[in-house]
C-alpha positions as CSV (number, residue, x, y, z in Angstrom):
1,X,-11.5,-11.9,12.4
2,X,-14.8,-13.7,12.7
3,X,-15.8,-16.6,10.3
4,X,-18.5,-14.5,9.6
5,X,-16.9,-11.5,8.8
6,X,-14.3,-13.4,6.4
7,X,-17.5,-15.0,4.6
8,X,-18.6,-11.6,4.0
9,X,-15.5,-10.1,2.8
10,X,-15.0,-9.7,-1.1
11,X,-13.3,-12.6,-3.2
12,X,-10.5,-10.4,-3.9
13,X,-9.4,-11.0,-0.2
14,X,-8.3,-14.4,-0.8
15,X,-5.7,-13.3,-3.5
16,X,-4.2,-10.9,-1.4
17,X,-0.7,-12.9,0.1
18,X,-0.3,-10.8,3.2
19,X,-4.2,-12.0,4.4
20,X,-2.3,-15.7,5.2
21,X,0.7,-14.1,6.3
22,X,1.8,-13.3,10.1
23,X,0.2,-10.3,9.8
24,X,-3.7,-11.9,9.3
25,X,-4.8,-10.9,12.6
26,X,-4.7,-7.2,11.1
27,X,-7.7,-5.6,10.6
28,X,-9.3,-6.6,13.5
29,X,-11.1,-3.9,14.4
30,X,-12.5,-1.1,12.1
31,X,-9.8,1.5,10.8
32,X,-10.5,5.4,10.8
33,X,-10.4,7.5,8.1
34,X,-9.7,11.0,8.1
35,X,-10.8,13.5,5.0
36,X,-9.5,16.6,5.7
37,X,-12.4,18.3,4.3
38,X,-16.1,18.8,5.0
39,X,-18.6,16.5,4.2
40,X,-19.8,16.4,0.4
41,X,-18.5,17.8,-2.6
42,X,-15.4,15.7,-4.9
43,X,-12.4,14.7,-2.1
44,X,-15.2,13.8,0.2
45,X,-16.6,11.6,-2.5
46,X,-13.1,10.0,-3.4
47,X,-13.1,9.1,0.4
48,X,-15.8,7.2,0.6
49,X,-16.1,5.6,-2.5
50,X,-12.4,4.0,-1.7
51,X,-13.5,3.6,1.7
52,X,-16.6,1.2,0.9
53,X,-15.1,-1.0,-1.2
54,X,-11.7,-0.8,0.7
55,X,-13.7,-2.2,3.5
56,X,-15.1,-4.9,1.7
57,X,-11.8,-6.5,0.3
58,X,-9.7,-6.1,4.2
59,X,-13.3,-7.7,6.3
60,X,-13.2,-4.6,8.3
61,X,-15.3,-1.8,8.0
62,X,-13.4,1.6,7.6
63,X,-15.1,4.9,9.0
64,X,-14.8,8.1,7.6
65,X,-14.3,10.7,9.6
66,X,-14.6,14.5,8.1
67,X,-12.1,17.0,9.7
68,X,-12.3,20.4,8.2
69,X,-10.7,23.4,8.4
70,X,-6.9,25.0,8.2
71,X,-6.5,24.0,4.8
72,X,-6.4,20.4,6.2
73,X,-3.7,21.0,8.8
74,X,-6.3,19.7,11.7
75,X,-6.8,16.9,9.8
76,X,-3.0,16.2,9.2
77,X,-1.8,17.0,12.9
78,X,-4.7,14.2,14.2
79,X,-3.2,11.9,11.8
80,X,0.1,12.3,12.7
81,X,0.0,11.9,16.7
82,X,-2.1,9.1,16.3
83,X,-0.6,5.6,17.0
84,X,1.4,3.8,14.5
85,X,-0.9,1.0,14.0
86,X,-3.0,1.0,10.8
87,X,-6.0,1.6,12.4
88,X,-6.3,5.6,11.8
89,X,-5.4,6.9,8.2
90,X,-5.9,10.2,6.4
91,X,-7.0,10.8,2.3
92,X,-4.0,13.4,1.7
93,X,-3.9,15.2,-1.5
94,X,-1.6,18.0,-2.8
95,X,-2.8,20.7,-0.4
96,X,-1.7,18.5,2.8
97,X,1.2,17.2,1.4
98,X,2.1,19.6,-1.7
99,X,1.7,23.5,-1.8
100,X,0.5,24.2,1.8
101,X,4.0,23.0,3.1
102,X,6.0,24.4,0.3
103,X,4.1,28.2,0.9
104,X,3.5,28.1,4.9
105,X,5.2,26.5,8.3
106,X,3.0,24.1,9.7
107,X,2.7,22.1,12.7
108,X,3.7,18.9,10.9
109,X,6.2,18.1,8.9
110,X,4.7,16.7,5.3
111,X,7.5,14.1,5.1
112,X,8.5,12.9,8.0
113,X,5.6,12.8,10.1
114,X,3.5,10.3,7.9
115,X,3.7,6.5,6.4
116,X,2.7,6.6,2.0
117,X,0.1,3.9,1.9
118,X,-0.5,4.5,-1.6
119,X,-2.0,6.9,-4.6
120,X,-5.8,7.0,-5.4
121,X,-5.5,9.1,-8.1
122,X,-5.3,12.4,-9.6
123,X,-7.5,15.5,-11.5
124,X,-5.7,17.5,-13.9
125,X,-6.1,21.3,-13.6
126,X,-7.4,23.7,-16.6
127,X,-6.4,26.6,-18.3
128,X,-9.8,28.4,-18.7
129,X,-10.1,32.1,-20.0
130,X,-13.0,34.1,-20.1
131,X,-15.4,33.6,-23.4
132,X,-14.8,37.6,-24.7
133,X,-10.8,37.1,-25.0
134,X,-10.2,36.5,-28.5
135,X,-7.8,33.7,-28.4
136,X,-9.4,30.3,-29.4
137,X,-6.2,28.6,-28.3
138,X,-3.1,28.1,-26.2
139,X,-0.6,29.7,-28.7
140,X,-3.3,32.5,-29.4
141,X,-3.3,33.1,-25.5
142,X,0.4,33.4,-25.4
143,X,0.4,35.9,-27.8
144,X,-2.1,37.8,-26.6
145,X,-0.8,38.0,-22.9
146,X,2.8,39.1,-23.9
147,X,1.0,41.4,-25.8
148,X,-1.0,42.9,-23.0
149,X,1.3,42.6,-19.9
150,X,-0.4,43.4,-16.6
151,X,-3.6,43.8,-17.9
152,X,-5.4,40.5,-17.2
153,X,-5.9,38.8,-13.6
154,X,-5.9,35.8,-13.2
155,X,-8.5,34.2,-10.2
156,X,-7.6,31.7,-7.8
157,X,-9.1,29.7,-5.2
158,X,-6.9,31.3,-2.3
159,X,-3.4,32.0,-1.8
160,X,-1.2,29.4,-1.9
161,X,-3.9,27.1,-3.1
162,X,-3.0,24.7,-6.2
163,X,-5.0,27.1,-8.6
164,X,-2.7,29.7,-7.5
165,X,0.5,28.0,-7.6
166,X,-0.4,26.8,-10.9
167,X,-0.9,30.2,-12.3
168,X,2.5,31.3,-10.8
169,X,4.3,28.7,-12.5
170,X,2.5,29.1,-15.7
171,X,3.5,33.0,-15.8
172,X,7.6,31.9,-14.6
173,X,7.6,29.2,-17.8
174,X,6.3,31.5,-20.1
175,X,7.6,35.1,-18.9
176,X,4.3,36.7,-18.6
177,X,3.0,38.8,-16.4
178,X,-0.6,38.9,-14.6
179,X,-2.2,39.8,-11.5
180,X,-3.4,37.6,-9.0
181,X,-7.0,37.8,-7.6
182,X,-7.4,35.5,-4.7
183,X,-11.0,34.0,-3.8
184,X,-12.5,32.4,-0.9
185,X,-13.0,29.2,-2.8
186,X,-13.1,28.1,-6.2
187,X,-16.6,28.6,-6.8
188,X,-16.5,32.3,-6.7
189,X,-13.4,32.8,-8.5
190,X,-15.0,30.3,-11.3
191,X,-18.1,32.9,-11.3
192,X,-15.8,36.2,-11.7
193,X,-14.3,34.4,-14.3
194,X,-17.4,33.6,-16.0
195,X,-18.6,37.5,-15.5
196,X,-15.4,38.6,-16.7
197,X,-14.0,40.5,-13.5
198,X,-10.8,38.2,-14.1
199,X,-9.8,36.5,-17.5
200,X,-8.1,33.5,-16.7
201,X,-7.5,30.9,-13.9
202,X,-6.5,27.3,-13.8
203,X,-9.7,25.3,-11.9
204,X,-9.6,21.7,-11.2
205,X,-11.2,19.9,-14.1
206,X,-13.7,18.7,-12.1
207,X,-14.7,22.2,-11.2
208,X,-14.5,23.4,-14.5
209,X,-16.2,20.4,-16.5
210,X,-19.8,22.2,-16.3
211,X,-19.0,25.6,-17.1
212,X,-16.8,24.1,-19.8
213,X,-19.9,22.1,-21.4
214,X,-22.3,25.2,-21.0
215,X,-19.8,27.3,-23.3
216,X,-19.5,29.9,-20.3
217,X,-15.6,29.6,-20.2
218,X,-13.4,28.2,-22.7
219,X,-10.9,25.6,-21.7
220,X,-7.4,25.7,-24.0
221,X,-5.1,23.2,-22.2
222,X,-4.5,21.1,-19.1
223,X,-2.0,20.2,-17.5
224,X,-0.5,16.8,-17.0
225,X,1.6,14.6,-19.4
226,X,-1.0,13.6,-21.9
227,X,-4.6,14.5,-23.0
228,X,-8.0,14.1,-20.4
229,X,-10.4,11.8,-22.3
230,X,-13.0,14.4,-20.1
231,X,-11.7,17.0,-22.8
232,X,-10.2,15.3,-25.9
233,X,-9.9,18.1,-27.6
234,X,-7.7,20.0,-25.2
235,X,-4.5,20.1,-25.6
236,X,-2.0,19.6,-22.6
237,X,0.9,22.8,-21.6
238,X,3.0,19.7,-22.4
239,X,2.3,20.0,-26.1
240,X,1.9,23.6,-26.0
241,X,6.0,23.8,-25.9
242,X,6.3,24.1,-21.8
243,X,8.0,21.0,-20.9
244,X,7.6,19.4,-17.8
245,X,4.7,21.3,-16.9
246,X,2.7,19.5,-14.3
247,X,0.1,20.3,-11.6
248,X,-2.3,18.3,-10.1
249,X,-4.8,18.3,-7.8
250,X,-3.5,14.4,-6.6
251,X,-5.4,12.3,-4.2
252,X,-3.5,9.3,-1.7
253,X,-3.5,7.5,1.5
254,X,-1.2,8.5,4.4
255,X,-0.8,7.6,8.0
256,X,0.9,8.2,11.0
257,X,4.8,7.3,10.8
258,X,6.4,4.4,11.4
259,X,3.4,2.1,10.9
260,X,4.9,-1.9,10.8
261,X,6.0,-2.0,6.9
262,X,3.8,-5.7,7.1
263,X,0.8,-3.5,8.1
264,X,1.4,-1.6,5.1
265,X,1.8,-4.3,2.8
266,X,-1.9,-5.4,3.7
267,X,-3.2,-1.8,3.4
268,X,-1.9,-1.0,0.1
269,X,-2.3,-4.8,-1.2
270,X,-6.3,-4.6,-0.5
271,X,-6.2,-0.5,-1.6
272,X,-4.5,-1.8,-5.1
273,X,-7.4,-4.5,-5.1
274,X,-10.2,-1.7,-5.0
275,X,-8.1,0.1,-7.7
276,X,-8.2,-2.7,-10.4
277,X,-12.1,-2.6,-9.7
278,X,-14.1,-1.6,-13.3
279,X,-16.7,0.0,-11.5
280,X,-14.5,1.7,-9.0
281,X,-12.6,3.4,-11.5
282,X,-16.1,4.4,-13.2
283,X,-17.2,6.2,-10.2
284,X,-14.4,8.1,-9.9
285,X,-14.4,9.4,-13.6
286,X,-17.4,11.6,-12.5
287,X,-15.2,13.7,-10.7
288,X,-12.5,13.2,-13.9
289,X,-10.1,11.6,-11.5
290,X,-7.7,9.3,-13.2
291,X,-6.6,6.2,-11.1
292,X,-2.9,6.2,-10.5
293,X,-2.2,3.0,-8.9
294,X,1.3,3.0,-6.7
295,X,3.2,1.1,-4.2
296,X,4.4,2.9,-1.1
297,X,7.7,3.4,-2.8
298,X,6.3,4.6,-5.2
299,X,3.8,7.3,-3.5
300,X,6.6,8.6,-1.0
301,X,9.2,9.2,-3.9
302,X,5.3,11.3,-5.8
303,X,4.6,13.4,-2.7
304,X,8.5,14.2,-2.3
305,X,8.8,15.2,-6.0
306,X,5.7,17.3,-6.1
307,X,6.4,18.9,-2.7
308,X,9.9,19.7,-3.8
309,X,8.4,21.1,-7.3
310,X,6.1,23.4,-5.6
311,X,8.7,24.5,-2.6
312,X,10.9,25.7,-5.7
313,X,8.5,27.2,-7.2
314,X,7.2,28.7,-3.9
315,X,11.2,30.6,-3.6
316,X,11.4,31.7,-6.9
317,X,8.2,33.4,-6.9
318,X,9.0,34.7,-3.2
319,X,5.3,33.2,-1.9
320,X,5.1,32.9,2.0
321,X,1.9,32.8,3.6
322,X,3.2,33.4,7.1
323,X,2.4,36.5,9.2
């Protein structure tokens, strides 16, 4: 790198071991970062907020790149046959690396066919119910679903999407029954929900927050192992008696496999840099994402997990996508 560009670069650089290492002449040359969704709106925003920092802390500037459509699979499949050098990378989250795989065949494999860099962090998901339902609670909802059996619906934001999946495993722990309404997107499913054409779903919390706030919807647990500060007051399934329930809508940094684990080390070293930032982890709270910091290890044995979890899942409730 330039003297310059080194000058530039953040003081967290210089604690960063693998900088003076053999591998110091990488970056040299911006790095390429796929989101495997549109421009705008909260992954987008995780992106680019890790991206300009991220930047910053390596001396190299890192350029987002939106690739929509498929559900990310164009995204994943240009990650994937790209070379194995560091320099292209991809935000996946638990669409490209969790339910999409474990309800569809795809052109990639989720596994095999990428290189954990490390996690950004995760959103819990919701359970909301329409406002007219009478329960004011999660044991109050139980009761009142067993005792009306197939007639609530529950919306989602497509099949197969985490909302959905969510909602399936949610009626298999608890032995209920409910039909599915799928949407083209979460925004419409969050308005039927709000009209009352469907009485419960299981939004991102993000998603949710506002209607939440208004009084529109009522929110009466989340998932994950302990409470959102985002909703105090919400208990999580966890507590609720439905043990090991956990679904998230997980952001993290892949690329292409068999990148140089040295590469790797100076990737995830500079990404866990940006994570220990106050203000980065401030930015992020406006989309209620909570900062999981991992090593590569560590992500690859996450993604594995939560793609096995929702693959079971996926069998048990006999959900294939493919035509």
């Amino acid at each position: 790198m330039k003297r310059r560009t080194l000058l530039q670069a953040s003081p967290l650089l210089w604690s960063l071991p693998s900088v003076s290492s053999a591998q110091s002449a990488f970056p040299n040359k911006p790095i390429r970062y796929i989101v495997p969704v549109a421009a705008g709106g909260g992954s987008d925003m995780v992106g680019r907020a890790l991206c300009e920092r991220w930047s910053k802390v390596l001396g190299q500037s890192l350029v987002v790149d939106n690739i929509g459509g498929g559900g990310g699979v164009i995204a994943s499949q240009n990650t994937a046959r790209a070379p194995a050098d560091g320099y292209t990378l991809m935000q996946g989250y638990v669409a490209t690396h969790g339910t999409a795989p474990a309800t569809r065949k795809l052109p990639y494999d989720a596994v095999n066919d990428f290189t954990p860099i490390g996690m950004i962090g995760s959103t819990p998901n919701v359970l909301c119910i329409n406002t007219s339902l009478p329960p004011q609670n999660i044991q109050a909802f139980l009761d009142y679903v067993k005792q009306n059996p197939g007639r609530l619906s529950y919306g989602s934001a497509g099949a197969g999407s985490l909302t959905h999946l969510t909602a399936e495993l949610f009626k298999l722990q608890t032995n209920s029954f409910m039909v599915h309404i799928p949407y083209r997107g979460i925004a419409p499913a969050i308005t039927d929900l709000i009209g009352g054409q469907t009485q419960m779903m299981f939004p991102g919390l993000a998603a949710a927050l506002p209607h939440i706030r208004s009084g529109r919807i009522r929110a009466i647990a989340v998932t994950g192992s302990k409470r959102h500060p985002q909703v105090k007051d919400v208990p999580t399934l966890e507590e609720a008696g439905l043990k090991g329930f956990d679904a998230q809508q997980w952001y993290g940094v892949v690329g292409p496999a068999n990148i140089p684990a040295a590469i790797v080390k100076v990737l995830n070293d500079a990404m866990l840099a940006v994570l220990a930032q106050p203000d980065f982890k401030e930015k992020l709270s406006s989309e209620a994402v909570e900062l999981m910091p991992m090593k590569p290890v560590e992500f690859a044995a996450y993604m594995k997990a939560d793609l096995a979890r929702w693959s079971q899942l996926a069998k048990a409730r006999n959900i294939q996508l493919d035509n």
